[in-house]
PDB file of N, CA, C and O in Angstrom:
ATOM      1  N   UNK A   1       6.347   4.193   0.538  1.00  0.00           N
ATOM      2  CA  UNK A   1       7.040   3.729   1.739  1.00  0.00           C
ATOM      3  C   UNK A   1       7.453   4.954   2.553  1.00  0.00           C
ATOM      4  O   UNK A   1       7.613   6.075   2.071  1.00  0.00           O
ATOM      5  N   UNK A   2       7.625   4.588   3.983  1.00  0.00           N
ATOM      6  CA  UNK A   2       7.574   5.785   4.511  1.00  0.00           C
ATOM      7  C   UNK A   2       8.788   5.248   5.822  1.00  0.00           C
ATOM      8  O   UNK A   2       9.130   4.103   6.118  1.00  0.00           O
ATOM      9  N   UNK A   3       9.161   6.384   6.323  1.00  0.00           N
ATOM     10  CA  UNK A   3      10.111   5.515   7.384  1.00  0.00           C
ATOM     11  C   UNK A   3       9.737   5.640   8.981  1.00  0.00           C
ATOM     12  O   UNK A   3       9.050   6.497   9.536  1.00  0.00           O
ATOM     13  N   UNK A   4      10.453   4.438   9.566  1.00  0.00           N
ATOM     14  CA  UNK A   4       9.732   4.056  10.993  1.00  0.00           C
ATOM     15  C   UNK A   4      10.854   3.798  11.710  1.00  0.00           C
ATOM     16  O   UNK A   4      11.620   3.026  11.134  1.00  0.00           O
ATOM     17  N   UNK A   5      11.246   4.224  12.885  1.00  0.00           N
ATOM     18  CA  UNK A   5      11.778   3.520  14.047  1.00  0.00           C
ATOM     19  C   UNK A   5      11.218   2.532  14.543  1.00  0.00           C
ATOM     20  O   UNK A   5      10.010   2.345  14.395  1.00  0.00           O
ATOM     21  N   UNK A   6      11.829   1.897  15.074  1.00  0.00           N
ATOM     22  CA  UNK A   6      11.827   0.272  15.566  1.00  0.00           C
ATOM     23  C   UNK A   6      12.672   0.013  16.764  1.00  0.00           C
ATOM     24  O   UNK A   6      13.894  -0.123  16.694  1.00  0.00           O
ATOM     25  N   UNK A   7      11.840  -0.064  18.094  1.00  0.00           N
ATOM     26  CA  UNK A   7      12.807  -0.660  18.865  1.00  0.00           C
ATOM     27  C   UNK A   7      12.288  -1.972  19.346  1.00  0.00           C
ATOM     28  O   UNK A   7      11.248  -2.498  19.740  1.00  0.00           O
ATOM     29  N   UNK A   8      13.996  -2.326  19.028  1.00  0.00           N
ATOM     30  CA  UNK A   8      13.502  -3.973  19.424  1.00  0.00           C
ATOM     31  C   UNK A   8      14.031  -4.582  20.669  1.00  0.00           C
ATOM     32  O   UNK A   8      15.241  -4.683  20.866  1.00  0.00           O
ATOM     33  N   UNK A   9      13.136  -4.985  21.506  1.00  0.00           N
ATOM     34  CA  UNK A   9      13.548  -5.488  22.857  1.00  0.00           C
ATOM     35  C   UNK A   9      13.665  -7.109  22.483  1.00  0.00           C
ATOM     36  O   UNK A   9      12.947  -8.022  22.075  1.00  0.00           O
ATOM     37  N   UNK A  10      15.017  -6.870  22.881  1.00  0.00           N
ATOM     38  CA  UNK A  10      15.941  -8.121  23.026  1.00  0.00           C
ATOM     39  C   UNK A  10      16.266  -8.515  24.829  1.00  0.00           C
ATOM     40  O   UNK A  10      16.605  -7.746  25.729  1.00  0.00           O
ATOM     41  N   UNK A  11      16.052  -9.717  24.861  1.00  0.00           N
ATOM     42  CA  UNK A  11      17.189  -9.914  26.125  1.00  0.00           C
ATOM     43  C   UNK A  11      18.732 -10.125  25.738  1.00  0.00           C
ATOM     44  O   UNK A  11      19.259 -10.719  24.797  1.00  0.00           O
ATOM     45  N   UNK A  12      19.262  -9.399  26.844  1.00  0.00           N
ATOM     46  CA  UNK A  12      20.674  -9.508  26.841  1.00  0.00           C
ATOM     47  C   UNK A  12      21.233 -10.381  27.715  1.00  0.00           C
ATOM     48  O   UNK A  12      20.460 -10.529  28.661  1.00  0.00           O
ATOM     49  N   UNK A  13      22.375 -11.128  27.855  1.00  0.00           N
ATOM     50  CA  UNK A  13      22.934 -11.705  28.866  1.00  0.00           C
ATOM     51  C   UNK A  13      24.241 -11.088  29.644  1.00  0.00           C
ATOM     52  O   UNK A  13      25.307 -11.322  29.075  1.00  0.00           O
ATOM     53  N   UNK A  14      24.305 -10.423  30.720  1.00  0.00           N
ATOM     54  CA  UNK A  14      25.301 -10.171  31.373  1.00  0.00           C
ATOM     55  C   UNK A  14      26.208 -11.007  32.264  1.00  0.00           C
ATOM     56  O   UNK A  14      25.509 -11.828  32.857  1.00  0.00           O
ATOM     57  N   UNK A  15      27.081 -11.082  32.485  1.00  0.00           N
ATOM     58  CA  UNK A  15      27.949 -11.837  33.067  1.00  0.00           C
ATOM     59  C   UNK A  15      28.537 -11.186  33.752  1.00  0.00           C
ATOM     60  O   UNK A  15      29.330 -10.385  33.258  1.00  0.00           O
ATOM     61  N   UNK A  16      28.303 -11.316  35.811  1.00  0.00           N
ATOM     62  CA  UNK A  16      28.788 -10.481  36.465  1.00  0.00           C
ATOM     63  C   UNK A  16      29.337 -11.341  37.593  1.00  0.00           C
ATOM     64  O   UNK A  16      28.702 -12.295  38.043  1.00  0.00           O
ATOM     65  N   UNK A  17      30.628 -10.946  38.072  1.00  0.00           N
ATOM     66  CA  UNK A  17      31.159 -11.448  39.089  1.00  0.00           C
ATOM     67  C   UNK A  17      31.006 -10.720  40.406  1.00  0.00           C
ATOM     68  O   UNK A  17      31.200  -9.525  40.627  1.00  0.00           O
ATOM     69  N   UNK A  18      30.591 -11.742  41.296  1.00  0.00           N
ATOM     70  CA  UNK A  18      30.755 -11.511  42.692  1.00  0.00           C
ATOM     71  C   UNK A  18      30.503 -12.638  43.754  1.00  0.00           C
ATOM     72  O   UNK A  18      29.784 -13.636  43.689  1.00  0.00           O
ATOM     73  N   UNK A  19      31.089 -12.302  44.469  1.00  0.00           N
ATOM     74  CA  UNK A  19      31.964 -13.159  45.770  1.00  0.00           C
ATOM     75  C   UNK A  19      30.070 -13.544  46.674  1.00  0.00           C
ATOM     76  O   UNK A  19      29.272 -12.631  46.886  1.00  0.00           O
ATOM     77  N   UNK A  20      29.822 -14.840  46.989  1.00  0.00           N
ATOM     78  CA  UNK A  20      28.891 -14.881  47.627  1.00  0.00           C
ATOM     79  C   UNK A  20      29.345 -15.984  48.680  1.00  0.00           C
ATOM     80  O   UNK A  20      30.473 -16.440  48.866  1.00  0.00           O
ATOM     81  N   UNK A  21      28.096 -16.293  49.341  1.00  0.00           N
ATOM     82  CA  UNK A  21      27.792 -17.378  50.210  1.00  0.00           C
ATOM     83  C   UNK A  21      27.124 -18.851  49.351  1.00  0.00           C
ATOM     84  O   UNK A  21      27.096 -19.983  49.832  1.00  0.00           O
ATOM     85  N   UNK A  22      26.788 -18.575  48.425  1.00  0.00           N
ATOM     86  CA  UNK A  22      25.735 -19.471  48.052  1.00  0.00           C
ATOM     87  C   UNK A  22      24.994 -18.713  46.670  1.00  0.00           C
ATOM     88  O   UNK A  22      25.146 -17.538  46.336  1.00  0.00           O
ATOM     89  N   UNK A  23      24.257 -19.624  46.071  1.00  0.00           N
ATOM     90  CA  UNK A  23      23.677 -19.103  44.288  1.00  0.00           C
ATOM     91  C   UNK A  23      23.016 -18.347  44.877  1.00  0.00           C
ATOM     92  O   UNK A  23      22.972 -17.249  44.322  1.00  0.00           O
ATOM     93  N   UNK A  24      22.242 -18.448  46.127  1.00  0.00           N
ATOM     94  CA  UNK A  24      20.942 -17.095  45.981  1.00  0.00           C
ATOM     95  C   UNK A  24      21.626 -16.029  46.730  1.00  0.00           C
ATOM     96  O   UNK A  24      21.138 -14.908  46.588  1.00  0.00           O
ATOM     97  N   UNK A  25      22.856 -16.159  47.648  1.00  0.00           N
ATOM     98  CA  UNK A  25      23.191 -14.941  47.523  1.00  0.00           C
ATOM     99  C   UNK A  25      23.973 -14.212  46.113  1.00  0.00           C
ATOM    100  O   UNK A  25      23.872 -13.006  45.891  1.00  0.00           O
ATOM    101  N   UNK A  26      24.535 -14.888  45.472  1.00  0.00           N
ATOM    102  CA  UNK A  26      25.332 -14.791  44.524  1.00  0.00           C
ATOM    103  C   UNK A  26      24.323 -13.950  43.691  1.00  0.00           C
ATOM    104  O   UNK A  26      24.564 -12.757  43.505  1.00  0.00           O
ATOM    105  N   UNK A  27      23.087 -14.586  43.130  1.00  0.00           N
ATOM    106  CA  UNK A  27      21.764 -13.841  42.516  1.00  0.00           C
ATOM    107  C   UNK A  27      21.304 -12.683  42.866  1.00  0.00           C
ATOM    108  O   UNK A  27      20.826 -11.887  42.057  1.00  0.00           O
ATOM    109  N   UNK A  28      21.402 -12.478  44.084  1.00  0.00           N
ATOM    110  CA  UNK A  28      21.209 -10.967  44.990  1.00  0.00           C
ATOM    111  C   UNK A  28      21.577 -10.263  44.999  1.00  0.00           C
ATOM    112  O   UNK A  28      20.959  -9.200  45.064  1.00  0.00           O
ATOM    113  N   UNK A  29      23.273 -10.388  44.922  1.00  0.00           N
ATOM    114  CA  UNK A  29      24.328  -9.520  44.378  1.00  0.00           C
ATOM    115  C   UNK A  29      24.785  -8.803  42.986  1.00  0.00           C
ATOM    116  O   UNK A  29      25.147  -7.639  42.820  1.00  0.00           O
ATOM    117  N   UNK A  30      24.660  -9.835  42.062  1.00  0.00           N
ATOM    118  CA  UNK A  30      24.379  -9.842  40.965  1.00  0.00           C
ATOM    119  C   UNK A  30      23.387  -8.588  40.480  1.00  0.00           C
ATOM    120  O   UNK A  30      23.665  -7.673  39.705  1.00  0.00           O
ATOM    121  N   UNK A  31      21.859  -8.904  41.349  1.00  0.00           N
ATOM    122  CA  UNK A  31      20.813  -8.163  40.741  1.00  0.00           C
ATOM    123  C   UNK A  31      21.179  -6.793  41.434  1.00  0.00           C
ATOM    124  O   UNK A  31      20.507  -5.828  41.069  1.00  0.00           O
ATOM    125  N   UNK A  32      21.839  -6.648  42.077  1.00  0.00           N
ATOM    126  CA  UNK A  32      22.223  -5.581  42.878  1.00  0.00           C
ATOM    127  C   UNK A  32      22.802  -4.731  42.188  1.00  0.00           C
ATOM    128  O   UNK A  32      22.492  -3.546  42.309  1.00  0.00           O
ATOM    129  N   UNK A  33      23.757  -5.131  41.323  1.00  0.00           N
ATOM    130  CA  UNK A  33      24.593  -4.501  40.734  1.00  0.00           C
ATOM    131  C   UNK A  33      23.963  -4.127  39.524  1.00  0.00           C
ATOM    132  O   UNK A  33      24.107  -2.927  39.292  1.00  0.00           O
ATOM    133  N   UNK A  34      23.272  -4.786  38.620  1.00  0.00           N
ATOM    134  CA  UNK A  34      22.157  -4.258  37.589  1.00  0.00           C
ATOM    135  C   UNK A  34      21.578  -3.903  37.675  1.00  0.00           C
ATOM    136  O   UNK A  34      21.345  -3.225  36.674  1.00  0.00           O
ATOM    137  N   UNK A  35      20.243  -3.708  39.077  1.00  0.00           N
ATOM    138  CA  UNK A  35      19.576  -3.318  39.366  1.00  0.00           C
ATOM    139  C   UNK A  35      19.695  -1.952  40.059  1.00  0.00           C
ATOM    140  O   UNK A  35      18.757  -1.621  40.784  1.00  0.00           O
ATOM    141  N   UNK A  36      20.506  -1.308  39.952  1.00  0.00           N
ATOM    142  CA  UNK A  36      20.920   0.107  40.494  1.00  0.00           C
ATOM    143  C   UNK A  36      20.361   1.076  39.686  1.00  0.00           C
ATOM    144  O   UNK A  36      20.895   2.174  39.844  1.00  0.00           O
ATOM    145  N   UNK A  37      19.559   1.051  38.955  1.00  0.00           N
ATOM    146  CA  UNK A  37      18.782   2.200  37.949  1.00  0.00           C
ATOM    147  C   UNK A  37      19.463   2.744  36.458  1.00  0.00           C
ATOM    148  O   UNK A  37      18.970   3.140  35.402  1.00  0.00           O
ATOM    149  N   UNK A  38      21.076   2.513  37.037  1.00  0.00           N
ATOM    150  CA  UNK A  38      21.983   2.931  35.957  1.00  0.00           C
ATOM    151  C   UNK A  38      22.786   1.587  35.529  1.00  0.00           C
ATOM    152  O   UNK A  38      23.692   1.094  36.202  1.00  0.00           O
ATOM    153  N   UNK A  39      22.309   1.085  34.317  1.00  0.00           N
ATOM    154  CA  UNK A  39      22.265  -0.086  33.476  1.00  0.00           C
ATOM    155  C   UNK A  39      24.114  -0.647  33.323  1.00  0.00           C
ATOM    156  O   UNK A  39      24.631  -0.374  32.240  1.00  0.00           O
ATOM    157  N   UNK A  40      24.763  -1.180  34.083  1.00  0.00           N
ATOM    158  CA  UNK A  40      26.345  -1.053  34.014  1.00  0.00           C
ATOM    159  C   UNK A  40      26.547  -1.637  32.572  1.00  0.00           C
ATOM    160  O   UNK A  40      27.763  -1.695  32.390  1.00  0.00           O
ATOM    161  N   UNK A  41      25.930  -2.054  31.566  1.00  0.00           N
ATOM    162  CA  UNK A  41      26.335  -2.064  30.724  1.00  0.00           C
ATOM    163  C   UNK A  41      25.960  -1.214  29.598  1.00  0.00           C
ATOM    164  O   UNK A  41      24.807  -0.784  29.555  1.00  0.00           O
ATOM    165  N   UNK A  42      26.903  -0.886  28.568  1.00  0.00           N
ATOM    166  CA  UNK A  42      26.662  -0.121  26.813  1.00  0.00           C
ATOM    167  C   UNK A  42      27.080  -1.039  26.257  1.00  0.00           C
ATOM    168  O   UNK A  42      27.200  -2.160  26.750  1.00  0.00           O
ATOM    169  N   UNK A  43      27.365  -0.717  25.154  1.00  0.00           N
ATOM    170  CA  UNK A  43      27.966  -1.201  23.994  1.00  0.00           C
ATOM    171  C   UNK A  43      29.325  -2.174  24.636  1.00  0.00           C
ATOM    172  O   UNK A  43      29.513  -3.333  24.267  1.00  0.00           O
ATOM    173  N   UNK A  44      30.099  -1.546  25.531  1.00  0.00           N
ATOM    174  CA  UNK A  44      30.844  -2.418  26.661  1.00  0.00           C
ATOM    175  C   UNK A  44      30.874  -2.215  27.901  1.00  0.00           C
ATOM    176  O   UNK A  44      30.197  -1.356  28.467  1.00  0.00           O
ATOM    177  N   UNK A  45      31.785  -3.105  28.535  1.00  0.00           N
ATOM    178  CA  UNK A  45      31.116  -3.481  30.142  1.00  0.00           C
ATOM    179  C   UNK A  45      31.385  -1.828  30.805  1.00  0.00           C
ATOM    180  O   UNK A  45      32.330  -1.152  30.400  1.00  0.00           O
ATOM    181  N   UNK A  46      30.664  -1.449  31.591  1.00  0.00           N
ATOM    182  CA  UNK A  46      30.219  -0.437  32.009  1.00  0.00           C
ATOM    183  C   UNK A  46      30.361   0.070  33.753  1.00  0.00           C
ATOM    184  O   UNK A  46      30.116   1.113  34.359  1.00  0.00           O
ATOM    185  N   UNK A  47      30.926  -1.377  34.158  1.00  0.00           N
ATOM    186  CA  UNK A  47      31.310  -1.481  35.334  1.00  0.00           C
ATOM    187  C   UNK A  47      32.528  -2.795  35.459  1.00  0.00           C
ATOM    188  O   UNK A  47      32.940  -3.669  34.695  1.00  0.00           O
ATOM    189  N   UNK A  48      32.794  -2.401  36.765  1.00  0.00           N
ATOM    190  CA  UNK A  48      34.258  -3.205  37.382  1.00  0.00           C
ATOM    191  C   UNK A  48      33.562  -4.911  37.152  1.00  0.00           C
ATOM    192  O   UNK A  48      33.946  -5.909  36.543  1.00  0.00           O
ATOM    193  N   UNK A  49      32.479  -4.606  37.918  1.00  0.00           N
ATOM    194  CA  UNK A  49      31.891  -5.982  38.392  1.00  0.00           C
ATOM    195  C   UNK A  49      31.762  -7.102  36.728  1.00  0.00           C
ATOM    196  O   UNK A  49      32.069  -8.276  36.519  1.00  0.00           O
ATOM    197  N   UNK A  50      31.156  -6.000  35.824  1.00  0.00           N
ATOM    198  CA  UNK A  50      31.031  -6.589  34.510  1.00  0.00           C
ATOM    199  C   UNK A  50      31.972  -7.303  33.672  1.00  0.00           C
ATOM    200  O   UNK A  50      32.789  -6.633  33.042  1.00  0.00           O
ATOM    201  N   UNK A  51      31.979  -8.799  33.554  1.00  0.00           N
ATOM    202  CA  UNK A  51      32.781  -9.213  32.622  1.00  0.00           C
ATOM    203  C   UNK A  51      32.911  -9.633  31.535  1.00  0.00           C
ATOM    204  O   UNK A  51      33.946  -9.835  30.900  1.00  0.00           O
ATOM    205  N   UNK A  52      31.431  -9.849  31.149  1.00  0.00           N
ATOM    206  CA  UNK A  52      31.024  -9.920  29.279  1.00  0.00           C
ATOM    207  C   UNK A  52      29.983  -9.535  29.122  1.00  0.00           C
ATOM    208  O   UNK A  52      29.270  -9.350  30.107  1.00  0.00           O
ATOM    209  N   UNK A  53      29.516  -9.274  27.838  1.00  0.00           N
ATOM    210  CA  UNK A  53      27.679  -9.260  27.662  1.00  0.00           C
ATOM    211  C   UNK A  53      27.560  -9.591  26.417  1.00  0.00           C
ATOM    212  O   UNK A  53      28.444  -9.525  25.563  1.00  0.00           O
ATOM    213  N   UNK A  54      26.110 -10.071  26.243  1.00  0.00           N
ATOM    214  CA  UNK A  54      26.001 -10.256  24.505  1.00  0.00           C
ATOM    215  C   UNK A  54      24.825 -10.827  24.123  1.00  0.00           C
ATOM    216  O   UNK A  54      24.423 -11.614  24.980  1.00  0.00           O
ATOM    217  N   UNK A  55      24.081 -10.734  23.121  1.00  0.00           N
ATOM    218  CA  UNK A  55      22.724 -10.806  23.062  1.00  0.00           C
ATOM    219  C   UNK A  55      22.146 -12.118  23.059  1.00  0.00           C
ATOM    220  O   UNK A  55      22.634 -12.913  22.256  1.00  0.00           O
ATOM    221  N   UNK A  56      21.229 -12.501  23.773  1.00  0.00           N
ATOM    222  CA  UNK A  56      21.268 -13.877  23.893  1.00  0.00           C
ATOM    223  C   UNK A  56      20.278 -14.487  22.882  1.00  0.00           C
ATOM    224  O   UNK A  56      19.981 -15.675  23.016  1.00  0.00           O
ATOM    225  N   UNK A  57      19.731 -13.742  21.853  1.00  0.00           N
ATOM    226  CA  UNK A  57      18.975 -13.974  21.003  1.00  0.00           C
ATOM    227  C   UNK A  57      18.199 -14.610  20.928  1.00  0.00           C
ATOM    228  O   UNK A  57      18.105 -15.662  20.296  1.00  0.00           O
ATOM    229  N   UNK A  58      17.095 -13.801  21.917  1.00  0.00           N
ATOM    230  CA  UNK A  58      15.989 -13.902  21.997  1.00  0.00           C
ATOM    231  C   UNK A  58      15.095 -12.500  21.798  1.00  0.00           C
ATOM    232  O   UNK A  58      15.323 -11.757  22.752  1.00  0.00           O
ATOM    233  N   UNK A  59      14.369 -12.049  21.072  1.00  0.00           N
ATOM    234  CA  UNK A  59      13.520 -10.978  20.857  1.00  0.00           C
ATOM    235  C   UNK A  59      12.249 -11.080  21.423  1.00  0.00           C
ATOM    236  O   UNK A  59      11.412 -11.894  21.032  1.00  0.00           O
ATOM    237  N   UNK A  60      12.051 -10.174  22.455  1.00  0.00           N
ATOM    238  CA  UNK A  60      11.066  -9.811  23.087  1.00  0.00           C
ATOM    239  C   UNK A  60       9.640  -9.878  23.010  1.00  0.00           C
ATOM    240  O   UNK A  60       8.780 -10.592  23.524  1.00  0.00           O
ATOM    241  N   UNK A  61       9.656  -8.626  21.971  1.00  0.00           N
ATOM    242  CA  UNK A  61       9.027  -7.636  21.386  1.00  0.00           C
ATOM    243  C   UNK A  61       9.271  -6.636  20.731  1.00  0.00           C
ATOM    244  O   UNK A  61      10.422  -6.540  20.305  1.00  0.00           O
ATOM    245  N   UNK A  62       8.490  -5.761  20.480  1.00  0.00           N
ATOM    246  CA  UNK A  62       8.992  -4.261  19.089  1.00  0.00           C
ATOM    247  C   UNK A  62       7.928  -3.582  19.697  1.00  0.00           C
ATOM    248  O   UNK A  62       6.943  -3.982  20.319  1.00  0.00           O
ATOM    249  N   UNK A  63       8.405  -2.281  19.331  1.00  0.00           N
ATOM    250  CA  UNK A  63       7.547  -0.863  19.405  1.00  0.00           C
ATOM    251  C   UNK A  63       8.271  -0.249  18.041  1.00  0.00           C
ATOM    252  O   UNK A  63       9.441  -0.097  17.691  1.00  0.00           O
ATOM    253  N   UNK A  64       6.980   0.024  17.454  1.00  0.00           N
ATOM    254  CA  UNK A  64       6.981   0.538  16.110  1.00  0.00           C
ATOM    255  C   UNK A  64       6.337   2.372  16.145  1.00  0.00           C
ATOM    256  O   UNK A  64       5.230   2.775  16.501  1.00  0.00           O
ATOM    257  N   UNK A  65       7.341   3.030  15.713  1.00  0.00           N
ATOM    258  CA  UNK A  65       6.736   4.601  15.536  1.00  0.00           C
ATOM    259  C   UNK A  65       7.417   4.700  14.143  1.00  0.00           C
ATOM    260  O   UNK A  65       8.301   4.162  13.476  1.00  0.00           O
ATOM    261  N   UNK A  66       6.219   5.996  14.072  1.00  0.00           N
ATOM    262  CA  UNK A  66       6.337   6.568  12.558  1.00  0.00           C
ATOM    263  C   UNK A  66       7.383   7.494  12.652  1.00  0.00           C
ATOM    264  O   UNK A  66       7.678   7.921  13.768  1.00  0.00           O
ATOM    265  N   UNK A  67       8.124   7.955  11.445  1.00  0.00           N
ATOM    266  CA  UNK A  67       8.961   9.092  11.704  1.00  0.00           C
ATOM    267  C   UNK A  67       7.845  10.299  11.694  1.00  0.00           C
ATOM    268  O   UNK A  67       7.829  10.924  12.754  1.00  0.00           O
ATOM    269  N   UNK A  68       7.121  10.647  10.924  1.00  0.00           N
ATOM    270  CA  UNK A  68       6.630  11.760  10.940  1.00  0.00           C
ATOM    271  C   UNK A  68       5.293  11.908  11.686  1.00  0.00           C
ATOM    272  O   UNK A  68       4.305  12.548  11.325  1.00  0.00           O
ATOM    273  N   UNK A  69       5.518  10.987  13.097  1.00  0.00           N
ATOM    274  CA  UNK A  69       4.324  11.007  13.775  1.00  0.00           C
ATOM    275  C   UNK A  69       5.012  11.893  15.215  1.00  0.00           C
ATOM    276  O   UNK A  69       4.983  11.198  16.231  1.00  0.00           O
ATOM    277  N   UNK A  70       5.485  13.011  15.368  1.00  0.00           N
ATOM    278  CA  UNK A  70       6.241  13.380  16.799  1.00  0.00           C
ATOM    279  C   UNK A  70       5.215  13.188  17.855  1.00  0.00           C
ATOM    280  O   UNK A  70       5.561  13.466  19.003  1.00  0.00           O
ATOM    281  N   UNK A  71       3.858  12.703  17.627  1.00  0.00           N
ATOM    282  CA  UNK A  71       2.690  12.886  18.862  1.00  0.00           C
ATOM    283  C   UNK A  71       2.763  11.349  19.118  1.00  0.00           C
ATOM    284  O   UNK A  71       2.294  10.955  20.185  1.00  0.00           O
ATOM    285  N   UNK A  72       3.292  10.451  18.270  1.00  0.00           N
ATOM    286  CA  UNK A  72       3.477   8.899  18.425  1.00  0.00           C
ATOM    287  C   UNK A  72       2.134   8.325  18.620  1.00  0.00           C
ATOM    288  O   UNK A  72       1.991   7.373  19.387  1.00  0.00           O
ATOM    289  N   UNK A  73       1.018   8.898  17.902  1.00  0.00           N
ATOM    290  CA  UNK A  73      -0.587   8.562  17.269  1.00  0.00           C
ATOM    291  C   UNK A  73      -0.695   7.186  16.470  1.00  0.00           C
ATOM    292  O   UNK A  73      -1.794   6.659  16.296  1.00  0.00           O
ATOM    293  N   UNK A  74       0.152   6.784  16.127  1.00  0.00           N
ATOM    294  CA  UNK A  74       0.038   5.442  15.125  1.00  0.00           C
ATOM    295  C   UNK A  74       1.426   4.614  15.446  1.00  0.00           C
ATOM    296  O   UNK A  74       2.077   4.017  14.590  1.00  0.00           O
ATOM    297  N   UNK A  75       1.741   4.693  16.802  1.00  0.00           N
ATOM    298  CA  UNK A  75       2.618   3.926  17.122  1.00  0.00           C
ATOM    299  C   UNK A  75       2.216   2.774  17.915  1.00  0.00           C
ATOM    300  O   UNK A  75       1.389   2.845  18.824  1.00  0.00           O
ATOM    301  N   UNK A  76       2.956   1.468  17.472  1.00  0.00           N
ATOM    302  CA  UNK A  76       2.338  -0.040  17.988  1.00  0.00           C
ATOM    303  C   UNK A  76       3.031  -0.798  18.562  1.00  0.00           C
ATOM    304  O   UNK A  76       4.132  -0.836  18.013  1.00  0.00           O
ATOM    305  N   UNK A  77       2.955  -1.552  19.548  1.00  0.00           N
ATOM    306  CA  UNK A  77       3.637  -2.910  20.615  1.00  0.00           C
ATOM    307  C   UNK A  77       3.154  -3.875  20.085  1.00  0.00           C
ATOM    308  O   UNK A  77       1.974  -4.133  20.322  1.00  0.00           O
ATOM    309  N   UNK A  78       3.842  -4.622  19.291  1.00  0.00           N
ATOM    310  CA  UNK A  78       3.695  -6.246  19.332  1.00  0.00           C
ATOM    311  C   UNK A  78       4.616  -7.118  19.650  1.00  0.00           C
ATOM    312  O   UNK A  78       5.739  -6.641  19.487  1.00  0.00           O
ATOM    313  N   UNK A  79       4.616  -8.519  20.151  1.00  0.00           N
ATOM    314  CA  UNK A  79       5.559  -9.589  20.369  1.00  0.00           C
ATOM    315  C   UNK A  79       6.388  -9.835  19.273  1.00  0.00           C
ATOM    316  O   UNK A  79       6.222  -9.465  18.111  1.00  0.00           O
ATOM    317  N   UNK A  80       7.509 -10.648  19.865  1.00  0.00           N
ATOM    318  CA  UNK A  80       8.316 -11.070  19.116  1.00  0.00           C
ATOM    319  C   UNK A  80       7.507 -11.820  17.788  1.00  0.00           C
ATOM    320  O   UNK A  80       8.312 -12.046  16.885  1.00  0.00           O
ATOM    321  N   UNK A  81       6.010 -12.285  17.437  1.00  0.00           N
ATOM    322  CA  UNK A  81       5.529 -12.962  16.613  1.00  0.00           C
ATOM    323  C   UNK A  81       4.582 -11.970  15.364  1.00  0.00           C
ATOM    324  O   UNK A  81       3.662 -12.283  14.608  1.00  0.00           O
ATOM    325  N   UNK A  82       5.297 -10.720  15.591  1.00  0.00           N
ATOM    326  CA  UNK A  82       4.676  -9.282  15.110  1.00  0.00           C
ATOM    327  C   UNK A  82       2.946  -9.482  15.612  1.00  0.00           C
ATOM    328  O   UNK A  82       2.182  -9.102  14.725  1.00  0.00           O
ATOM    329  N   UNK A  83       2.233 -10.019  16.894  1.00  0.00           N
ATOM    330  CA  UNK A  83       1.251  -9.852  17.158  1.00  0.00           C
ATOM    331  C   UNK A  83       1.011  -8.368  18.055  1.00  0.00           C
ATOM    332  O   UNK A  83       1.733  -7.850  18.907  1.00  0.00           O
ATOM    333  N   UNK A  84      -0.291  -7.933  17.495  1.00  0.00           N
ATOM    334  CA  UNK A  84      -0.347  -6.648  18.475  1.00  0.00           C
ATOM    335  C   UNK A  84      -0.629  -7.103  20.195  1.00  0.00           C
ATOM    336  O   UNK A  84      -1.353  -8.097  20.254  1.00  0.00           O
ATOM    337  N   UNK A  85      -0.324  -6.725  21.176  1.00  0.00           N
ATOM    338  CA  UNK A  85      -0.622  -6.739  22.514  1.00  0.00           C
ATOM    339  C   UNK A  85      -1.515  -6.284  22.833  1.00  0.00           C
ATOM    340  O   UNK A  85      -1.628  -5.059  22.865  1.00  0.00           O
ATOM    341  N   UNK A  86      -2.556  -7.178  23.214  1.00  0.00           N
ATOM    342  CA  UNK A  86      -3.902  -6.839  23.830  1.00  0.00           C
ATOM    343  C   UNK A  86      -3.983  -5.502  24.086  1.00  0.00           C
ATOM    344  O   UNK A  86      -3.174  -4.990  24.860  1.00  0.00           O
ATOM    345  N   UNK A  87      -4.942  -4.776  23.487  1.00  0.00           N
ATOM    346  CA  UNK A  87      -5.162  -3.603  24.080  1.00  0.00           C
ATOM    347  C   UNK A  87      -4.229  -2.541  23.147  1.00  0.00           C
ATOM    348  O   UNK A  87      -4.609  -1.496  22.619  1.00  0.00           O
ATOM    349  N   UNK A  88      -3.406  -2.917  23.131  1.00  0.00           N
ATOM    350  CA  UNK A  88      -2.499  -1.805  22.176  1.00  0.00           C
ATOM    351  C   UNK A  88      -2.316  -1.588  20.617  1.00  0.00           C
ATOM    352  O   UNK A  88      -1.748  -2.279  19.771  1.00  0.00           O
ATOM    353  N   UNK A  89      -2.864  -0.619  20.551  1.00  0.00           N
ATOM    354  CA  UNK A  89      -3.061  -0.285  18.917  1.00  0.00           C
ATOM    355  C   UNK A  89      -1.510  -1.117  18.015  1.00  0.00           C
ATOM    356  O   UNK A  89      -0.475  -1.353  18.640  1.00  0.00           O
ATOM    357  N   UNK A  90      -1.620  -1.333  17.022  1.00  0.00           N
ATOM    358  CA  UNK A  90      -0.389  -2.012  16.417  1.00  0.00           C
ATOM    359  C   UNK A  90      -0.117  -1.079  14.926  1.00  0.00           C
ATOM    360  O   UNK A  90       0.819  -1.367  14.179  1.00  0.00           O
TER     361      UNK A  90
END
């Protein structure tokens, strides 16, 4: 046995307040505020606007690397169903 990092893409659910006209502005605003490049949330809320978060448990997908691979040569993307993704070595 040998050891591997694993990252696992989860969706998260954020919960953000702001003042709108209506849901699609409300949605606009919202994405506005997450969508700024710098993720307002960590481990906790990360901004003013932020008022909860928490994993909504659902798993994505995985990216699998070796530890002793630093060139990441035998590293793999599969779905949440451990299938490899077209095209991508697993």
């Amino acid at each position: 046995m040998k050891p591997h990092f694993v990252h696992v893409y989860t969706t998260i659910r954020v919960k953000i307040a702001v003042t709108a006209e209506d849901h699609g502005d409300a949605m606009r605003r919202a994405e506005a505020i997450v969508g700024t490049g710098i993720f307002p949330v960590r481990l906790l809320p990360n901004a003013a606007a932020v008022l909860d978060a928490a994993p909504a448990e659902e798993i994505t997908g995985f990216l699998v690397d070796e530890a002793d691979d630093p060139e990441f040569e035998n590293s793999g993307s599969c779905d949440a169903k451990y299938r490899p993704y077209e095209g991508v070595a697993a």
